[in-house]
N, C-alpha and C positions, 0 to 999 in steps of 0.2 A: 096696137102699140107693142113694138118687142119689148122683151127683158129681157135684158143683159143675163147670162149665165156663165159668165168669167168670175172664178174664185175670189171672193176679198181675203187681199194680205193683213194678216193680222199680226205678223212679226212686228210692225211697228207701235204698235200701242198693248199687244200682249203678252206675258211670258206663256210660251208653247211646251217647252223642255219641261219633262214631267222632273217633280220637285225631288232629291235627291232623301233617301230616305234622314240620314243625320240631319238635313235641313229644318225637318220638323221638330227637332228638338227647340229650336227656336222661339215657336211658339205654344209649346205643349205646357210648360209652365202655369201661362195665363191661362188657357182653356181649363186644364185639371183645374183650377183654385175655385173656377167659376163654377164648375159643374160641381164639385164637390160640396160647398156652400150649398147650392140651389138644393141638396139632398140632404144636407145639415136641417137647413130653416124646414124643410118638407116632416121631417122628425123631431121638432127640435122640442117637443114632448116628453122624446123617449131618451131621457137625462142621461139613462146609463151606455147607450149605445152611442152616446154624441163625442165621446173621448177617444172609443177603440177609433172609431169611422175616421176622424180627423187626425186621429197620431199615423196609424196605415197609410190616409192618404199625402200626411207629410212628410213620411218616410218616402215615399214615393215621388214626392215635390225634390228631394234629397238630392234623390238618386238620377232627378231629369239633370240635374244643375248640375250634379259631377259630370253627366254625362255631354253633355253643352259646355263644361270647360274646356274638358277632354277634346272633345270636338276642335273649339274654336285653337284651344293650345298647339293642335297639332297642324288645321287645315286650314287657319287663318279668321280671321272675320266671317259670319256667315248674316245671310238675308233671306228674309221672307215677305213677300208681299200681297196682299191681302187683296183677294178675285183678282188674282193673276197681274193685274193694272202694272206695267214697266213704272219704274218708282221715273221720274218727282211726282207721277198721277196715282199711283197706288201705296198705299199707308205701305208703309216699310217698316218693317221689325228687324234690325240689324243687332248681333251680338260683336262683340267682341271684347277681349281678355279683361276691363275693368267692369265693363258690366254683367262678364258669366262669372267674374269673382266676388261682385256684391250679393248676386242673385243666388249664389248657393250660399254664401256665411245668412243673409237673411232666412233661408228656406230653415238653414241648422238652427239659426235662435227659434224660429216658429216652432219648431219640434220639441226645442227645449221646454218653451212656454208653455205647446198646448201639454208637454208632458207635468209641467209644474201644475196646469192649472186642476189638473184631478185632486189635486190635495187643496188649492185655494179655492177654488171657483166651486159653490155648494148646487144645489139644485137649480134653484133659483135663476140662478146665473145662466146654469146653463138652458133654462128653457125658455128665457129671455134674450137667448142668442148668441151666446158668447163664440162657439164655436164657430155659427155661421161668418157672424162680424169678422173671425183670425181667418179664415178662408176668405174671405173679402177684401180683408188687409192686405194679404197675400199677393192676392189680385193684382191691386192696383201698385205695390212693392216692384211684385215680378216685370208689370208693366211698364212700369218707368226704368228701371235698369234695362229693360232688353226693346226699347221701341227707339225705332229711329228716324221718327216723326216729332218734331217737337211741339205740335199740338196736342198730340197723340201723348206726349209725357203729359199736360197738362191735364188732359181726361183722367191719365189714371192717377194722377194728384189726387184729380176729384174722389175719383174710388176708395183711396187709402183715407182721405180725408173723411170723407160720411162712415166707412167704416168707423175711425178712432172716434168722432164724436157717440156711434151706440158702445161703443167699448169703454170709454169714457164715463158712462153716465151710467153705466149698467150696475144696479143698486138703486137707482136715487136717491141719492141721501144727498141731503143740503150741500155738502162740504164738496161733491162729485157736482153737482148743479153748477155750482160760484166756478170752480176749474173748467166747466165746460165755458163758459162765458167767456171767460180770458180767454182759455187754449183758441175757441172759433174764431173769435172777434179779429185778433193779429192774421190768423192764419187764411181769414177771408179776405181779409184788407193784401195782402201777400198773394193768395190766387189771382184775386184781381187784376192786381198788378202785373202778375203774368201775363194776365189773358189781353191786357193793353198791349204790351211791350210786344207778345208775339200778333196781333193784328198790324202792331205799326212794322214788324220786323218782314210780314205778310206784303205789304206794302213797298217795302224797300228793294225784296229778293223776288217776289212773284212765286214763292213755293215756301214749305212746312219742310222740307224732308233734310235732313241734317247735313249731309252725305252732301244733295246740291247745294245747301247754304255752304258749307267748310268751300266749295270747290269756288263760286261765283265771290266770296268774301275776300279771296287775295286779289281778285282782281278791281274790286271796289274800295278796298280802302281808304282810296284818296278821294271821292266821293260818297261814299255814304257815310249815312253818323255811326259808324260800329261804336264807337267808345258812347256813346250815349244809350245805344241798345244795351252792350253791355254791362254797363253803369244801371240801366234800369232792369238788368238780368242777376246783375247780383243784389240788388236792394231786393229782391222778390224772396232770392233764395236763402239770402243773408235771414229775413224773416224767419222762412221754415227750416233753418237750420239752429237757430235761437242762438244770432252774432249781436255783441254789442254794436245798436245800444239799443236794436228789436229784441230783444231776449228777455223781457221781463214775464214772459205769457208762460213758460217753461217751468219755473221755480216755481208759479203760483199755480199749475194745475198739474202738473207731474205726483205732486204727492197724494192726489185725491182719489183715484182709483184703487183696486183692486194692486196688490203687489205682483200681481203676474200680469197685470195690463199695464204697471207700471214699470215692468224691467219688459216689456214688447216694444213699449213706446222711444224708450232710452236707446237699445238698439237699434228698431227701423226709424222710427220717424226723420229724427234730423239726419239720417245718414243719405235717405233720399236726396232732401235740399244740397247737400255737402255731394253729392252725385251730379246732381245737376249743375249744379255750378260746374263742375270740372269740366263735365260735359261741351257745356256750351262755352265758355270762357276759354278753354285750352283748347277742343280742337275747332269750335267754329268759328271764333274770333281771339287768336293768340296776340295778333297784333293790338289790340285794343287793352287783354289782360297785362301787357308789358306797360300799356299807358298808366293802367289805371293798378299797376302792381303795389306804390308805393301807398294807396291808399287801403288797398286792401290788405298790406302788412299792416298798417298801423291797425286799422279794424280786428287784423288778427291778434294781436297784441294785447289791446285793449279787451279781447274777446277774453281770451288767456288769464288777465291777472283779475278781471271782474268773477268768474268764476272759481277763482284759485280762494279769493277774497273772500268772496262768497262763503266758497266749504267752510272757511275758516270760522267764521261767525253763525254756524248752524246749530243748535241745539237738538234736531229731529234729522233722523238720519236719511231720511225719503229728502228731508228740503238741500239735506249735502250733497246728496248725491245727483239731483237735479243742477247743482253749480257743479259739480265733476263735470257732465253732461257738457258742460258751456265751455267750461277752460280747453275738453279736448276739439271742439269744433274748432275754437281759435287753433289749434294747432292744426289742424287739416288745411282752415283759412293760410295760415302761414307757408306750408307746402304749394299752396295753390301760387300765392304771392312771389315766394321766391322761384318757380318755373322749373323749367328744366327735367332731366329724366329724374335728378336726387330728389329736388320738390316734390315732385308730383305723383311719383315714386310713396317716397314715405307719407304725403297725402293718403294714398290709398291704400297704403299699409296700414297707417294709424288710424282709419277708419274701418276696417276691418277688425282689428284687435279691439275696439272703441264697440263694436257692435257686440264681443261677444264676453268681453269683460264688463263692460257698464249694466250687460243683463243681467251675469252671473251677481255681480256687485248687489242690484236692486234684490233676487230673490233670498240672496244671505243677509238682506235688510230684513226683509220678512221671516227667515228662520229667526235671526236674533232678536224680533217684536213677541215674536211666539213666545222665545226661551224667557227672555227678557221681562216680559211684560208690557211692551209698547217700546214705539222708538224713538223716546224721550232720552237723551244721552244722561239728565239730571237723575233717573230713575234708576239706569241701566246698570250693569254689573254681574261681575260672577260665572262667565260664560266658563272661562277657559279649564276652570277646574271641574267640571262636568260633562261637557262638550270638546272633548282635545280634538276630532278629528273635524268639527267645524269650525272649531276655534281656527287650526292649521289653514285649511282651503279659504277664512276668510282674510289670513295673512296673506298668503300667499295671491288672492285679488287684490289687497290694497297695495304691496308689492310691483301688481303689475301696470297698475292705473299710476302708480305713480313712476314707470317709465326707470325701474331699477331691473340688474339682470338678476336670474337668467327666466325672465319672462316675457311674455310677448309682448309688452308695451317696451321693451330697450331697443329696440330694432328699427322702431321707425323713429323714434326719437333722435338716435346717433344717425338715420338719415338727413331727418329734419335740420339737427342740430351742420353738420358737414354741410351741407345743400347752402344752408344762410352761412358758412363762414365763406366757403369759395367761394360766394353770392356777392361777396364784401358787405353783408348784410351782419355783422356782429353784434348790433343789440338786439336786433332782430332774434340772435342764438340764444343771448343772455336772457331773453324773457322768455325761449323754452325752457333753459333750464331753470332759472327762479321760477317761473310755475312747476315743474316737477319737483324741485324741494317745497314749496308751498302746500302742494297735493302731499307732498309725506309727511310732512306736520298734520292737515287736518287727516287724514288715513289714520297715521299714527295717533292723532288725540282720540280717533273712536275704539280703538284697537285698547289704549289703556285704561278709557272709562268704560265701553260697554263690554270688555273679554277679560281684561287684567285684572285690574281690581275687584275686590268682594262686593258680594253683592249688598246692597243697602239693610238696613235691620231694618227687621220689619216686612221684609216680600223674601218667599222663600223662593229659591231657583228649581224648576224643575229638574225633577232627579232621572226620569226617562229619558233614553236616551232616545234620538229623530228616526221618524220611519225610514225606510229606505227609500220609499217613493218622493220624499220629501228631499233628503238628502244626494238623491241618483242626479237631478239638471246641475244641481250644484258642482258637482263631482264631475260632472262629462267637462264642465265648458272649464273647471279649473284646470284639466288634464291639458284640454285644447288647449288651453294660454302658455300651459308649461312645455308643451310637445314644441310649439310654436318658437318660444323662445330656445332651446335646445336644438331645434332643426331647423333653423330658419332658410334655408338654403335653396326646396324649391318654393315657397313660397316667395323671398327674395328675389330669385329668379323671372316666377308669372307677372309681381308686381313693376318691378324695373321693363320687362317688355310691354307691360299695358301701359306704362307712361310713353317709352319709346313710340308706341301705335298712336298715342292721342297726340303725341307732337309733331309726330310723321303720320296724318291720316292716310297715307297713299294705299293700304291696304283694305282700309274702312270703305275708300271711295270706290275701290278696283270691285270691293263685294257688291256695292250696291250698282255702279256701273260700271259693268264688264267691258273689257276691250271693244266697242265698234257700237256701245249703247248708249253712248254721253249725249243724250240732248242736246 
């Protein structure tokens, strides 16, 4: 019997073209967090070397991200596909401008964290895993911003998810156990949900990969259920983003860890959900996002003043700042709502500034429990005649969470705010801005019971002044907010063209299929 010894063409099912070396920025991200981890948990014994190992290799996680914006800012969209496999058959890792801008502010809050957590995180912690867990976190963080698979998002949900339940719990202590309950319970009910929606969405398109669903979806609209996909794409994410009226899992488990696991959580977690959604809603199904806009302004709304409410009625400054957390989602919701380059625009502005003010915000919760005595507002007092230059940088974060200049929460709010009046959406504007006076009332009530006023008779205020290691994360990300607000000009710029990219994916699609490769 012959055999054939005619060459098999593998251009059609292979990428050949060796991978351009900037391409691997792509996916270096994920791989460094993995490997890194996997040499944390191998040590994770050796207490004192768990912090240099992990701050090094976040500086390094830093440095991939600037360099993957850089990248994508200047070259467009990039992709990577995993064993070569030509995408819709090969897992796809696609970047582009709003997700190499999530993936490096996340990489800087990590570094902040793990650099705070040398002062919070004791032994214990850390041989119980802490480090490995925030390289794990990382993980599945980096993963979801930069994968262009949208199963592939859902895996590394999982990752970030198992991660925050051992960061979570790490202590055991009663009060950590009760928050892990809530936090898992919504947020499995929410996976779930995912993992339906994308088998039925499996079903509808015949592929995972984002790039082919965006392209096959304008042509299906008038048959398939997109508005019911999408509809069950944001109840998923609306969950893990903690939107009215799934948002009660947040306030009840956010105050129960560790303050550096609780200002990690405040920055990455709901920013993922608030990611995805834009993801999917703006450029895979925009048609459907316009059906289903007037619902998800009101959801935003409702998001907004339940949080704003919230702050108001807080006595402990971890459960305040967990409604901070919710009011800004609703405002992200709100940009998603109202569309367009200004929506979506200051969507991911405000989410940006959201990731690195709501951290700062939580570990100056924990400086002033230190100084303080606990984060009992009833107790609190005395800060600012001891403490001027904490005092300062905790003003100037309530400042900025409350969307006053010159910081970097004024910037996407005066998007937000303009985007809903052209939008002809004006209450829509009006409940931005009564949430940001709301937020400067409760800001402002903690600012004059726990810094202004004396401190109670009877508990003396510490007279030392904060270590420097203590005071350094606080300091870096207060600077970031004020550099931000002061220069908003390229970052303005990246954000305004990541919205243009997800409402015009033509570049997203061209990376993942090149001229003459379109299935």
């Amino acid at each position: 019997m012959a055999v054939s010894t005619s060459p098999i063409d593998l251009s059609a099912a292979l990428v050949l073209e060796p991978v351009a070396a900037l391409d691997w920025l792509v996916i270096l991200p994920v791989a460094w967090c993995i490997c890194i981890g996997a040499v944390l948990m191998m040590i994770r014994q050796r207490g004192g070397l768990q912090p240099l190992i992990a701050i090094a290799a976040l500086c390094v996680l830093v440095a991939l991200d600037a360099g993957l914006l850089w990248h994508v800012s200047q070259d467009g969209p990039a992709t990577m596909v995993m064993g070569r496999w030509l995408p819709p058959f090969g897992i796809a890792f696609t970047v582009d401008l709003t997700g190499a801008l999530f993936a490096l502010t996340a990489a800087v809050v990590a570094l902040i964290g793990a650099i705070a957590a040398i002062d919070d995180i004791n032994t214990s912690g850390r041989r119980y895993g802490f480090y490995p867990f925030l390289m794990l976190l990382m993980a599945g963080v980096s993963g979801a911003f930069l994968t262009g698979d949208i199963f592939n998002l859902y895996v590394w949900f999982e990752v970030l998810l198992i991660s925050s339940f051992g960061l979570l719990v790490l202590g055991s202590e009663r009060e950590q156990i009760d928050g892990a309950v809530k936090y898992g319970f919504l947020n499995l009910v929410a996976t779930t949900l995912f993992l339906i929606t994308t088998g039925y969405l499996y079903g509808v398109f015949g592929t995972l990969n984002m790039a082919d669903i965006a392209r096959k979806a304008a042509s299906l609209q008038d048959t398939a259920p997109l508005v019911t996909l999408t509809a069950l794409y944001v109840l998923a994410f609306a969950m893990k983003a903690a939107a009215f009226p799934v948002n009660f899992w947040l306030p009840a488990s956010y105050h129960t860890p560790r303050i550096v696991v609780s200002a990690l959580f405040a920055g990455l977690l709901t920013k993922v959900g608030i990611y995805a959604l834009i993801r999917v809603s703006v450029m895979l199904f925009p048609f459907a996002r316009e059906q289903l806009s007037l619902v998800i302004a009101i959801v935003a709304a409702l998001t907004m003043l339940t949080g704003a409410l919230g702050a108001l009625a807080q006595t402990d400054t971890r459960r305040l700042l967990g409604y901070l957390v919710i009011s800004g989602i609703g405002a992200m919701l709100a940009g998603i709502a109202i569309g367009g380059a200004g929506g979506i625009g200051g969507a991911v502005f405000y989410a940006l500034h959201s990731m690195l003010v709501m951290t700062a915000l939580y570990l100056a919760s924990g400086l002033a429990a230190r100084l303080g005595g606990g984060f009992s507002l009833a107790t609190a007092g005395g800060l600012y005649r001891d403490h001027l230059l904490f005092t300062t940088l905790s003003l100037m974060l309530f400042f900025s969470v409350s969307g006053l200049p010159p910081f970097s929460g004024f910037w996407p709010k005066v998007m937000l705010v303009k985007a809903a009046l052209d939008n002809g959406a004006g209450w829509l504007a009006g409940a931005l801005l009564f949430t940001g006076f709301l937020t400067m009332i409760a800001t402002g009530r903690v600012f004059l019971l726990a810094y202004w006023r004396p401190a109670p008779e009877g508990r003396a205020t510490p007279q030392e002044a904060l270590p420097v290691k203590a005071l350094l994360p606080l300091l870096v990300l207060t600077v970031l907010s004020v550099l931000i607000g002061l220069l908003p000009e390229t970052l303005l710029g990246l954000v305004q063209n990541a919205a243009l990219t997800l409402n015009e994916p033509s570049a997203y699609l061209k990376s993942v299929f090149p001229a003459g490769s379109m299935p």
